[in-house]
PDB file of N, CA, C and O in Angstrom:
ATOM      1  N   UNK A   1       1.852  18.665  13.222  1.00  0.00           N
ATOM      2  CA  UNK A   1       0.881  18.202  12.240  1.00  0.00           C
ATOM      3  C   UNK A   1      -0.188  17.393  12.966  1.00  0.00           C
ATOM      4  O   UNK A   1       0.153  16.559  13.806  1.00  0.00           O
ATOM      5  N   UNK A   2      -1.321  17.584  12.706  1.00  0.00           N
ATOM      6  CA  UNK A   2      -2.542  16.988  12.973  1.00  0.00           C
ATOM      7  C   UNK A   2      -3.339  15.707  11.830  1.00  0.00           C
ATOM      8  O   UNK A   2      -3.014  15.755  10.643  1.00  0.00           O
ATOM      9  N   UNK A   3      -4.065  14.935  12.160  1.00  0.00           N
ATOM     10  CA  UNK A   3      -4.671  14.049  11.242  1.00  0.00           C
ATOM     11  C   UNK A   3      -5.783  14.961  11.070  1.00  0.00           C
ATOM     12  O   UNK A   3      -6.588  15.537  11.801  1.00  0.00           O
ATOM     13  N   UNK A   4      -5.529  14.878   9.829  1.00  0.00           N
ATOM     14  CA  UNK A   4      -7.015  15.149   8.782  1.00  0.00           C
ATOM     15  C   UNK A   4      -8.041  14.761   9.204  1.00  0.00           C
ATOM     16  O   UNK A   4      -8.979  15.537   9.388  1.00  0.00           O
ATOM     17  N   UNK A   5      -8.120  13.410   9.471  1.00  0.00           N
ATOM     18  CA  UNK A   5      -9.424  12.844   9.642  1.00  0.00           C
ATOM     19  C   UNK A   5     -10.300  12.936  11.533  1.00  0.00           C
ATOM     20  O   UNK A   5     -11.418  13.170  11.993  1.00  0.00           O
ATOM     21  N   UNK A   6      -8.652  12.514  12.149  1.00  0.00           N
ATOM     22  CA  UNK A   6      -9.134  12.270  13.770  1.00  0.00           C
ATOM     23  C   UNK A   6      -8.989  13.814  14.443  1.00  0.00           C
ATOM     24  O   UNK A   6      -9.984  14.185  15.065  1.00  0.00           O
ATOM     25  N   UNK A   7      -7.901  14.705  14.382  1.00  0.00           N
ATOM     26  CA  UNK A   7      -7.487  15.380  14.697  1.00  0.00           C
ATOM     27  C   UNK A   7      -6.203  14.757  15.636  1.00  0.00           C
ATOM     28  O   UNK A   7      -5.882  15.600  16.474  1.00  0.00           O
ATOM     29  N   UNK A   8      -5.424  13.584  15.724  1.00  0.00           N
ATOM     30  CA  UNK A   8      -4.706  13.205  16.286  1.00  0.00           C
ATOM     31  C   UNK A   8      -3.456  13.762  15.757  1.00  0.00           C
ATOM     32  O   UNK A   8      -3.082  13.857  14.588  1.00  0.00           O
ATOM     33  N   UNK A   9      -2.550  14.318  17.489  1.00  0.00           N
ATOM     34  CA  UNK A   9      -1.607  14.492  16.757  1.00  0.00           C
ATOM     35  C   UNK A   9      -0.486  13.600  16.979  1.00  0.00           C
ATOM     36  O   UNK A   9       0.700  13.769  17.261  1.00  0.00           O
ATOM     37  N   UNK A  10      -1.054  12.835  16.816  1.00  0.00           N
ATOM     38  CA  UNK A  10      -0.217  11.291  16.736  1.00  0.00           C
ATOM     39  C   UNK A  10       0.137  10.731  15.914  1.00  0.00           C
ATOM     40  O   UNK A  10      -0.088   9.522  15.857  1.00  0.00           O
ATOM     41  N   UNK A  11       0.903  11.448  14.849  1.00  0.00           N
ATOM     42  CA  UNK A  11       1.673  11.234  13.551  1.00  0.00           C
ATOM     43  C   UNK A  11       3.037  10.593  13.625  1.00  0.00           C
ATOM     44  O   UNK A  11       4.012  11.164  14.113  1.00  0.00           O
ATOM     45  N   UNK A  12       3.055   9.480  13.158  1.00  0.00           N
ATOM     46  CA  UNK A  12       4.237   8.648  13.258  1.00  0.00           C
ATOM     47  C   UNK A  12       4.660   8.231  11.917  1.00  0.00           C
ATOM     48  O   UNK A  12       3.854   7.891  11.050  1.00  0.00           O
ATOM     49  N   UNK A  13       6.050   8.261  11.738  1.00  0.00           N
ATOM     50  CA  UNK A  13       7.182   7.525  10.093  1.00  0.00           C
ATOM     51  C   UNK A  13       6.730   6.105  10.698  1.00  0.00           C
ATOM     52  O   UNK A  13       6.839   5.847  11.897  1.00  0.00           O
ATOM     53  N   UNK A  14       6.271   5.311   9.853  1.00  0.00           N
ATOM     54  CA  UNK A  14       6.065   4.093  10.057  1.00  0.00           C
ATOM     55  C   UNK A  14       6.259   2.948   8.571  1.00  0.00           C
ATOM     56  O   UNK A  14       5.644   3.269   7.554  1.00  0.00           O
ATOM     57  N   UNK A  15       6.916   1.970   8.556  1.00  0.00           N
ATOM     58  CA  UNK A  15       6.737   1.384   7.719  1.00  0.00           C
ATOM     59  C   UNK A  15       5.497   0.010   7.427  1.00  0.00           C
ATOM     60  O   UNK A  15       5.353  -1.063   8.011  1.00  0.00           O
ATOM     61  N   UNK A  16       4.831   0.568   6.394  1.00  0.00           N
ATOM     62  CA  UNK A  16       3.646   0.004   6.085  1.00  0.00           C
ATOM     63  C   UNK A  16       3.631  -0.811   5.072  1.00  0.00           C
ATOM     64  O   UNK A  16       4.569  -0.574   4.311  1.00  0.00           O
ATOM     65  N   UNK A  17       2.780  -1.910   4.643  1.00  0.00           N
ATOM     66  CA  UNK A  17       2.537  -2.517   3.556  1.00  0.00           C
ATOM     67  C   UNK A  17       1.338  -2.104   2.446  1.00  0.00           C
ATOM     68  O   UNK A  17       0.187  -2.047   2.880  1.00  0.00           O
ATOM     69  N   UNK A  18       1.562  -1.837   1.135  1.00  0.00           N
ATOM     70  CA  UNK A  18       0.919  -0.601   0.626  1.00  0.00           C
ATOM     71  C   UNK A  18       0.584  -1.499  -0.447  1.00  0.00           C
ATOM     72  O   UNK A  18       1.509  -2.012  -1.077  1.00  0.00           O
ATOM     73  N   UNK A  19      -0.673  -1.774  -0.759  1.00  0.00           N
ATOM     74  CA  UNK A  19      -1.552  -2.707  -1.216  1.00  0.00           C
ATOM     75  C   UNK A  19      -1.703  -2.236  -2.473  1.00  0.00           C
ATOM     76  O   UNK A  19      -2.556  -1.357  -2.600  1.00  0.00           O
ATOM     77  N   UNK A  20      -0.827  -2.739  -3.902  1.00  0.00           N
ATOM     78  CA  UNK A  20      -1.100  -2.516  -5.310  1.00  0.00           C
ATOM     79  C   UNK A  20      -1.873  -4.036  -6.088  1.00  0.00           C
ATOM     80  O   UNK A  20      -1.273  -5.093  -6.285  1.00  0.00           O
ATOM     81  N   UNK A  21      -3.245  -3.770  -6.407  1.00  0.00           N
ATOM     82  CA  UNK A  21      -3.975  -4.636  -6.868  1.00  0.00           C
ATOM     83  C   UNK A  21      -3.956  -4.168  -8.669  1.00  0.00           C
ATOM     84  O   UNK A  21      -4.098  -3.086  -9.239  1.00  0.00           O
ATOM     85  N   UNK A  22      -3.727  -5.470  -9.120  1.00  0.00           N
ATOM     86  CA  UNK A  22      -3.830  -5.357 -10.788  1.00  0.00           C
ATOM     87  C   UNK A  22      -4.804  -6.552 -10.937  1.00  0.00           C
ATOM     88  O   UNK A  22      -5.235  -7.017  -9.881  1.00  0.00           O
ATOM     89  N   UNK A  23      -5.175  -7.063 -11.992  1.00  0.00           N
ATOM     90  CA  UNK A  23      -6.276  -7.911 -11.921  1.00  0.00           C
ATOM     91  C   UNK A  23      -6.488  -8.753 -10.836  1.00  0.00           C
ATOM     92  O   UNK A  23      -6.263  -8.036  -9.861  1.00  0.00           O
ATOM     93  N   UNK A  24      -6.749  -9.705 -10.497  1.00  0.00           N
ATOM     94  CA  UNK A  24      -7.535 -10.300  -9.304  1.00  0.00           C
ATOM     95  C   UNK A  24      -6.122 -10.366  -8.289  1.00  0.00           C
ATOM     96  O   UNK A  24      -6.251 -10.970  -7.224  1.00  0.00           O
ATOM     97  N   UNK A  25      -4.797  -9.756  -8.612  1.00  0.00           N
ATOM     98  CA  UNK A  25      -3.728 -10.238  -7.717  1.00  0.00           C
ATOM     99  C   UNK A  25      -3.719  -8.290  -6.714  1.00  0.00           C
ATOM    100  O   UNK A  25      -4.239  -7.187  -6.877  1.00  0.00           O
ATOM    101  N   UNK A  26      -2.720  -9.007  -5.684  1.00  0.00           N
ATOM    102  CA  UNK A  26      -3.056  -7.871  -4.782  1.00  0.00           C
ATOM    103  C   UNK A  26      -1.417  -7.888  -4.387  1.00  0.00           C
ATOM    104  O   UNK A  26      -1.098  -8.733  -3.551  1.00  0.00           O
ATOM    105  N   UNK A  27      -0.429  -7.080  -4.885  1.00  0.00           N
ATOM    106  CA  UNK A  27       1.519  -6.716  -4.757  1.00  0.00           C
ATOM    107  C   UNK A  27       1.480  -6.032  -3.468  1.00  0.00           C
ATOM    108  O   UNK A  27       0.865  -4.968  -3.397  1.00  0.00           O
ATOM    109  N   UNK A  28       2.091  -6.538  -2.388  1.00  0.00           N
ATOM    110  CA  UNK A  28       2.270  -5.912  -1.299  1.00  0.00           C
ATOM    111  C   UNK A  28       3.959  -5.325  -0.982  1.00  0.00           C
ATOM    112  O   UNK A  28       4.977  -5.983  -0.769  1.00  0.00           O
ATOM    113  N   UNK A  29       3.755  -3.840  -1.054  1.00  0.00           N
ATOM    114  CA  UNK A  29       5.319  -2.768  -1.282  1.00  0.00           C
ATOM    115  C   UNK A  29       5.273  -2.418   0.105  1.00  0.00           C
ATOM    116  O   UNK A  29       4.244  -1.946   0.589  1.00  0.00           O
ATOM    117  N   UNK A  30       6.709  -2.689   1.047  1.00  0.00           N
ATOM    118  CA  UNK A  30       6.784  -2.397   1.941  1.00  0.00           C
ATOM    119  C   UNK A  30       7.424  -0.373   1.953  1.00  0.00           C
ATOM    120  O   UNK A  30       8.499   0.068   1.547  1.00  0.00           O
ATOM    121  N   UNK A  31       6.491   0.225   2.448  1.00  0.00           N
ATOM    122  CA  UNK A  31       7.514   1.992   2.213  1.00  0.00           C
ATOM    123  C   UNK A  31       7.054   2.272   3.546  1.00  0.00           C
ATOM    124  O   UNK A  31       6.232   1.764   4.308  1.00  0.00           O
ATOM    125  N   UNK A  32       7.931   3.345   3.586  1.00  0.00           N
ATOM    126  CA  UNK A  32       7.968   4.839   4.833  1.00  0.00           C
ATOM    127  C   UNK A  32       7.053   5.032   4.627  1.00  0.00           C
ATOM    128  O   UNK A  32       6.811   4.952   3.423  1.00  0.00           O
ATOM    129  N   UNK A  33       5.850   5.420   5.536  1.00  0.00           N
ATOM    130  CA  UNK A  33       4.940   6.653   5.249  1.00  0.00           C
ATOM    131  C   UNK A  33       4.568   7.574   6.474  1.00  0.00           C
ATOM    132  O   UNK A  33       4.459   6.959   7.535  1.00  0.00           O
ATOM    133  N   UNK A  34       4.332   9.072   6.531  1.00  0.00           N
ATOM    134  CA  UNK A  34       3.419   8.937   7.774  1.00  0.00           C
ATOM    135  C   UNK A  34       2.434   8.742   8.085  1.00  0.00           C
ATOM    136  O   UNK A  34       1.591   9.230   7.332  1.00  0.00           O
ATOM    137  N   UNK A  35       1.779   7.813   9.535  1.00  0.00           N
ATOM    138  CA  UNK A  35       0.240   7.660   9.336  1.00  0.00           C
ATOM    139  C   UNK A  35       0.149   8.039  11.045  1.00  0.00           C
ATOM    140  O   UNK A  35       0.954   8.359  11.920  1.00  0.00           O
ATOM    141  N   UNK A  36      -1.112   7.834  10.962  1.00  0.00           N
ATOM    142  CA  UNK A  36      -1.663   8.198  12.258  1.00  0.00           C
ATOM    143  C   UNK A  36      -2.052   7.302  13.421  1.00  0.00           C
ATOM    144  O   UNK A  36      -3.064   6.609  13.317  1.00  0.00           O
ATOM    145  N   UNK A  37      -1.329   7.272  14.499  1.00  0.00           N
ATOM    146  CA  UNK A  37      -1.493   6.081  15.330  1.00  0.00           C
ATOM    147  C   UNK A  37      -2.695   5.922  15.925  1.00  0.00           C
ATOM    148  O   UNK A  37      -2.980   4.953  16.629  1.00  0.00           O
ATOM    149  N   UNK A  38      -3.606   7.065  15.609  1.00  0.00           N
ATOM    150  CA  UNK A  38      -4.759   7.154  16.376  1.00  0.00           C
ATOM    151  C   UNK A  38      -5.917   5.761  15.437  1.00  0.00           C
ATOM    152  O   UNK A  38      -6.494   4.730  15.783  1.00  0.00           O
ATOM    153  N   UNK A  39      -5.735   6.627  14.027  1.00  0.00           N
ATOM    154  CA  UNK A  39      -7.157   6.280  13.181  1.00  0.00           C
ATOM    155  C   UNK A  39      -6.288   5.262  12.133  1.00  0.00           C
ATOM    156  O   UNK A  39      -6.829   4.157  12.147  1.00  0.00           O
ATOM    157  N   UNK A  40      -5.439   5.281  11.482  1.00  0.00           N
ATOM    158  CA  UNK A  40      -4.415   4.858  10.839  1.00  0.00           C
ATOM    159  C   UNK A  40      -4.147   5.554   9.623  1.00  0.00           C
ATOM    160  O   UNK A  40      -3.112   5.119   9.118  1.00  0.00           O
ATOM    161  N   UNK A  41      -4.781   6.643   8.827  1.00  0.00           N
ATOM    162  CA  UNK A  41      -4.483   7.517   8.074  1.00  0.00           C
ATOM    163  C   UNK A  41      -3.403   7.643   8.041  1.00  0.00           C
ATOM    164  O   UNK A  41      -2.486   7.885   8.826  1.00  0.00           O
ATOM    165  N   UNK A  42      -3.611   7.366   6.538  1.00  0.00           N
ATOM    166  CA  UNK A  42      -1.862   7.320   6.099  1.00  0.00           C
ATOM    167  C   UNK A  42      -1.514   8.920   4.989  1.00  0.00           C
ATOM    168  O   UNK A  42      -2.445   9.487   4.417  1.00  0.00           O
ATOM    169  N   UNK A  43      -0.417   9.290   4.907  1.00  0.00           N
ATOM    170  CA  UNK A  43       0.273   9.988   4.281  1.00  0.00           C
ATOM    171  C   UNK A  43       1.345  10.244   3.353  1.00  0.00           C
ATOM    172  O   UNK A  43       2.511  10.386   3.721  1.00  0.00           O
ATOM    173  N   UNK A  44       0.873  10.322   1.861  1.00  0.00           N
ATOM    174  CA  UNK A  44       1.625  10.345   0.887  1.00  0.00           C
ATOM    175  C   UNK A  44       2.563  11.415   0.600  1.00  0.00           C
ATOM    176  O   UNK A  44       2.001  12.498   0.762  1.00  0.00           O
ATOM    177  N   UNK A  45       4.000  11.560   0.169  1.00  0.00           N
ATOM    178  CA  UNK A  45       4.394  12.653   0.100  1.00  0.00           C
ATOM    179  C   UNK A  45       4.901  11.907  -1.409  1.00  0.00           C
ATOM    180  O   UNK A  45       4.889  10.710  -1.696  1.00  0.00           O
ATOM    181  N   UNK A  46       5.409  13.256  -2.359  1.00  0.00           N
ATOM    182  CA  UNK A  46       5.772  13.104  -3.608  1.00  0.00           C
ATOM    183  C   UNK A  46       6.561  11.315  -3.920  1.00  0.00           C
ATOM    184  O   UNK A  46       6.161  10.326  -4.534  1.00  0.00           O
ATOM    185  N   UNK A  47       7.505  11.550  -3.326  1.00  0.00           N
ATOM    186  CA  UNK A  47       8.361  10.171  -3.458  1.00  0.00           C
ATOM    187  C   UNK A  47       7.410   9.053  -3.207  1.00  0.00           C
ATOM    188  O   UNK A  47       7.138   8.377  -4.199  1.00  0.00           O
ATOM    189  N   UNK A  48       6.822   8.704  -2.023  1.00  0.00           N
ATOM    190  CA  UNK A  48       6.050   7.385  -1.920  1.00  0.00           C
ATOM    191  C   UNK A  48       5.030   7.128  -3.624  1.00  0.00           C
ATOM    192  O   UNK A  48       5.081   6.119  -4.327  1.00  0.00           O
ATOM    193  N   UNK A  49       4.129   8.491  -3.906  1.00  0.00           N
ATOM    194  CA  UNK A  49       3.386   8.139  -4.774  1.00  0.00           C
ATOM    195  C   UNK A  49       4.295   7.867  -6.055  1.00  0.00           C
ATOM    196  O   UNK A  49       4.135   6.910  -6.813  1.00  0.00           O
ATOM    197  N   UNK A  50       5.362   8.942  -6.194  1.00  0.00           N
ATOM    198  CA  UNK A  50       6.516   7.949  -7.802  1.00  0.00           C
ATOM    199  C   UNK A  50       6.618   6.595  -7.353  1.00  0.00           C
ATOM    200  O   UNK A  50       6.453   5.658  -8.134  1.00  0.00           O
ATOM    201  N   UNK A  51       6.891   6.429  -6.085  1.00  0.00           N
ATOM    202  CA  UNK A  51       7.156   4.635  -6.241  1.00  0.00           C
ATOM    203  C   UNK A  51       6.238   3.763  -6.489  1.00  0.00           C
ATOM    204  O   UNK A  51       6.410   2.919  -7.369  1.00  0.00           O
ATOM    205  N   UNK A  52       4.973   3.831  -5.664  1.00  0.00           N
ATOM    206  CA  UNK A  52       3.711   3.097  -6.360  1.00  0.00           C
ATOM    207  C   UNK A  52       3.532   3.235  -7.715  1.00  0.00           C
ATOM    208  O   UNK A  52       3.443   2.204  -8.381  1.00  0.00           O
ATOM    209  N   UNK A  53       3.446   4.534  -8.370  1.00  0.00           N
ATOM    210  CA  UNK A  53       3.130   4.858  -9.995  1.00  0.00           C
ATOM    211  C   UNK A  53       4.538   3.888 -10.902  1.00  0.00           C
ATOM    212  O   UNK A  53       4.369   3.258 -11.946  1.00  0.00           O
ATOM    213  N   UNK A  54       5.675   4.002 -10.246  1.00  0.00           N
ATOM    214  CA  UNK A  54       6.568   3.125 -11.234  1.00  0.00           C
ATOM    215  C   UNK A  54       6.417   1.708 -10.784  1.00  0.00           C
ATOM    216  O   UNK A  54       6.641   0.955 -11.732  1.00  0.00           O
ATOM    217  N   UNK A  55       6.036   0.894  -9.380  1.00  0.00           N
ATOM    218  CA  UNK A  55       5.813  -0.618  -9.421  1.00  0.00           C
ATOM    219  C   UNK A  55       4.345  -0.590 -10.429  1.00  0.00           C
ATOM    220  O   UNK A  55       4.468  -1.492 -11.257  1.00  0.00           O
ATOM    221  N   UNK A  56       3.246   0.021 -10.585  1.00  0.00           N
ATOM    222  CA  UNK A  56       2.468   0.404 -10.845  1.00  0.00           C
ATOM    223  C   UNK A  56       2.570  -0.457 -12.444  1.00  0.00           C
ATOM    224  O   UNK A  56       2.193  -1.555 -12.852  1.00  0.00           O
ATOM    225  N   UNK A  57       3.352   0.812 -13.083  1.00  0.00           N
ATOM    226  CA  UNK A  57       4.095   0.605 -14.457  1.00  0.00           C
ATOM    227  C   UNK A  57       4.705  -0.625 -14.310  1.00  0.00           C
ATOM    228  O   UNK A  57       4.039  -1.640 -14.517  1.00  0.00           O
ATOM    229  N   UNK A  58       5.937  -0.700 -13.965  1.00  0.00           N
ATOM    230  CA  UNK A  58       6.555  -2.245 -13.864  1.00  0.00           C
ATOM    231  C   UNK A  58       5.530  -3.664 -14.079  1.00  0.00           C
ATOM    232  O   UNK A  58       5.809  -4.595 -14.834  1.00  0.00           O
ATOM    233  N   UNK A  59       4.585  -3.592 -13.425  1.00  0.00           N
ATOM    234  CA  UNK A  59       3.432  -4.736 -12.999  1.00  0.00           C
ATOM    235  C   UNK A  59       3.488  -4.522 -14.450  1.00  0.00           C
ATOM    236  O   UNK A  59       4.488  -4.911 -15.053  1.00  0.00           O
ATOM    237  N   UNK A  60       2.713  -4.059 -14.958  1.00  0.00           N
ATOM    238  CA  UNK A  60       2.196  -3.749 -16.280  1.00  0.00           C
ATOM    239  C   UNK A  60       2.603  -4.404 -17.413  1.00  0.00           C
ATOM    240  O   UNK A  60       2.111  -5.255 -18.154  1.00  0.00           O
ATOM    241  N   UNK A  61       4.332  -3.366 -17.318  1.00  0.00           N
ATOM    242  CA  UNK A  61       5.366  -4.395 -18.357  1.00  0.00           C
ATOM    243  C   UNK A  61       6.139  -5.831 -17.995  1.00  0.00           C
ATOM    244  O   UNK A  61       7.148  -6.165 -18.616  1.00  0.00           O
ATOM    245  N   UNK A  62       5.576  -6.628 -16.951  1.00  0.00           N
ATOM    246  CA  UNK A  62       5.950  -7.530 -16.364  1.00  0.00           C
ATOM    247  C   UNK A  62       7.636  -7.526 -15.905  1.00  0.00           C
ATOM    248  O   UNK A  62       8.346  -8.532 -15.898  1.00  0.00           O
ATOM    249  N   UNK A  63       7.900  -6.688 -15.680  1.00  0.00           N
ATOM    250  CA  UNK A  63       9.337  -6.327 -15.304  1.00  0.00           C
ATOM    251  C   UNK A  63       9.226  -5.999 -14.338  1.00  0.00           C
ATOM    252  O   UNK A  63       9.636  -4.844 -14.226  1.00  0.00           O
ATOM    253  N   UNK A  64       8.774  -6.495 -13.259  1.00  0.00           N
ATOM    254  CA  UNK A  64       8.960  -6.696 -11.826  1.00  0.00           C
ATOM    255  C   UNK A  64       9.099  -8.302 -11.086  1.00  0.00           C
ATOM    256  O   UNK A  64       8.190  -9.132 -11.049  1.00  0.00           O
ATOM    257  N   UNK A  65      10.220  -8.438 -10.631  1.00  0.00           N
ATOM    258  CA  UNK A  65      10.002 -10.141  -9.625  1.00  0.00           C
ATOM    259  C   UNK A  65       9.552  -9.603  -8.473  1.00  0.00           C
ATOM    260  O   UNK A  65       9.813  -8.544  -7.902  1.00  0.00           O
ATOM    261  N   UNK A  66       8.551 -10.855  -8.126  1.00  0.00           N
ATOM    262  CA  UNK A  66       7.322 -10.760  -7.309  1.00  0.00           C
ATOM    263  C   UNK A  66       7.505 -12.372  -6.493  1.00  0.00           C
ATOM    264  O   UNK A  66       7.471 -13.326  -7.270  1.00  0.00           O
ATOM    265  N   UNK A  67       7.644 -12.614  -5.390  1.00  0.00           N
ATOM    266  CA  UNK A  67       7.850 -13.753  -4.324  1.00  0.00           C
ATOM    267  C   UNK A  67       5.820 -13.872  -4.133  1.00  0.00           C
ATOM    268  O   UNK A  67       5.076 -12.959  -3.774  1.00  0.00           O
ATOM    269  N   UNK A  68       5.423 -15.322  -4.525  1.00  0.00           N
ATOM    270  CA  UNK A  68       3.882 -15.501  -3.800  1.00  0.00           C
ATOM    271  C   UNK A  68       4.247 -16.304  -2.713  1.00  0.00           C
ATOM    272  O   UNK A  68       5.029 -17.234  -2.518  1.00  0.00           O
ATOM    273  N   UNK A  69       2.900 -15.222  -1.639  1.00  0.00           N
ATOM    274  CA  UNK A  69       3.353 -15.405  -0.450  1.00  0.00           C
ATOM    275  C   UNK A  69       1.915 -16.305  -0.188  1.00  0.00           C
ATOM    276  O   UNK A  69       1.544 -16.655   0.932  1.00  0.00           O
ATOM    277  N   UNK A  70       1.374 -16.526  -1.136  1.00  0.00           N
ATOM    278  CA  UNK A  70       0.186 -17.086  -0.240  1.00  0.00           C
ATOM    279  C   UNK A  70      -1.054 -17.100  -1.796  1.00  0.00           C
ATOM    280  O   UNK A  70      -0.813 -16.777  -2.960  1.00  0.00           O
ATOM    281  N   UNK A  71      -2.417 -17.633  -1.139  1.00  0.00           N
ATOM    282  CA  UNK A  71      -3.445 -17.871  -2.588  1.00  0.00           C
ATOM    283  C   UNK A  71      -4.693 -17.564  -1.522  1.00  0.00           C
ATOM    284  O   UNK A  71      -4.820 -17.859  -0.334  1.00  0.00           O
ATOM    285  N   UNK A  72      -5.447 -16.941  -2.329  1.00  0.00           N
ATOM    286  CA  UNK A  72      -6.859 -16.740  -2.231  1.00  0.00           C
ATOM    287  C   UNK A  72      -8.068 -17.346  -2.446  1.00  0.00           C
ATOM    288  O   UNK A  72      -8.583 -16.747  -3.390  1.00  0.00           O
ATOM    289  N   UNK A  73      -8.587 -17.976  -2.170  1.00  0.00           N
ATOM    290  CA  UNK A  73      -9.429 -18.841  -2.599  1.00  0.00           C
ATOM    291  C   UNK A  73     -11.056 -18.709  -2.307  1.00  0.00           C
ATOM    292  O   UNK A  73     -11.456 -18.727  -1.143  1.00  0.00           O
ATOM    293  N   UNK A  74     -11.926 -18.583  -3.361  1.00  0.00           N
ATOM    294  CA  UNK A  74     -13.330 -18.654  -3.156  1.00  0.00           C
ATOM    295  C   UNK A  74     -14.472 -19.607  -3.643  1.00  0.00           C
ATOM    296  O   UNK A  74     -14.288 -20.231  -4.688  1.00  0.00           O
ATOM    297  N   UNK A  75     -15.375 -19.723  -3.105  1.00  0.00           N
ATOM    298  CA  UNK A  75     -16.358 -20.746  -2.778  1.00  0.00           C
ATOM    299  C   UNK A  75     -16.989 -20.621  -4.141  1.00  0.00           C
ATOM    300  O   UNK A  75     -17.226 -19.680  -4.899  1.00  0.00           O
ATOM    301  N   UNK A  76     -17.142 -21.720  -4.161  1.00  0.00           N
ATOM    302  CA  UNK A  76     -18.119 -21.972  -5.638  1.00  0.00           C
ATOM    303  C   UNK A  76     -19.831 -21.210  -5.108  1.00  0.00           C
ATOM    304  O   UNK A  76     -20.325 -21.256  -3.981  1.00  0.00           O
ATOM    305  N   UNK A  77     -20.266 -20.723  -6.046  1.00  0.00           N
ATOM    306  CA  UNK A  77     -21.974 -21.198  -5.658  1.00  0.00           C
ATOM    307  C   UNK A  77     -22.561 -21.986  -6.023  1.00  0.00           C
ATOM    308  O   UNK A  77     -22.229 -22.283  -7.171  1.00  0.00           O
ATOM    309  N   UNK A  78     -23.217 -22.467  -5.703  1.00  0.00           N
ATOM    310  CA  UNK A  78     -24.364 -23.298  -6.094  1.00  0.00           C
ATOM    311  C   UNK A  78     -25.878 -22.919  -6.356  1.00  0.00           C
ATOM    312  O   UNK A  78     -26.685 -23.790  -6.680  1.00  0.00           O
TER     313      UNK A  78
END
């Protein structure tokens, strides 16, 4: 297999942190995926995307526990 984008065939199972944003908060899901060591293109196969689509859902119906790891903070204007 080749990358789509680079042509690298430097496709690696890697575990990634997979960035689900719902209003101003940003859920970080650790999964398998393959991506590309070249460019970092990542790769969804059936299972990864059910799991995002059900934390997805979960967020939603607040039936997910969630650990904050940290706060965001921005500058007033003036």
């Amino acid at each position: 297999m080749k990358c789509v984008i680079c042509n690298s065939p430097q496709i690696e199972m890697k575990t990634v942190e997979e960035e689900i944003r719902w209003a101003n908060n940003i859920l970080l899901v650790p999964m398998g995926l393959l991506v590309c060591s070249n460019c970092g293109e990542r790769y969804y196969d059936k299972k990864a995307m059910k799991k995002i689509e059900k934390t997805r859902s979960r967020l939603k119906e607040r039936d997910l526990e969630v650990d904050e790891i940290g706060k965001v903070f921005k500058e007033h204007v003036v």
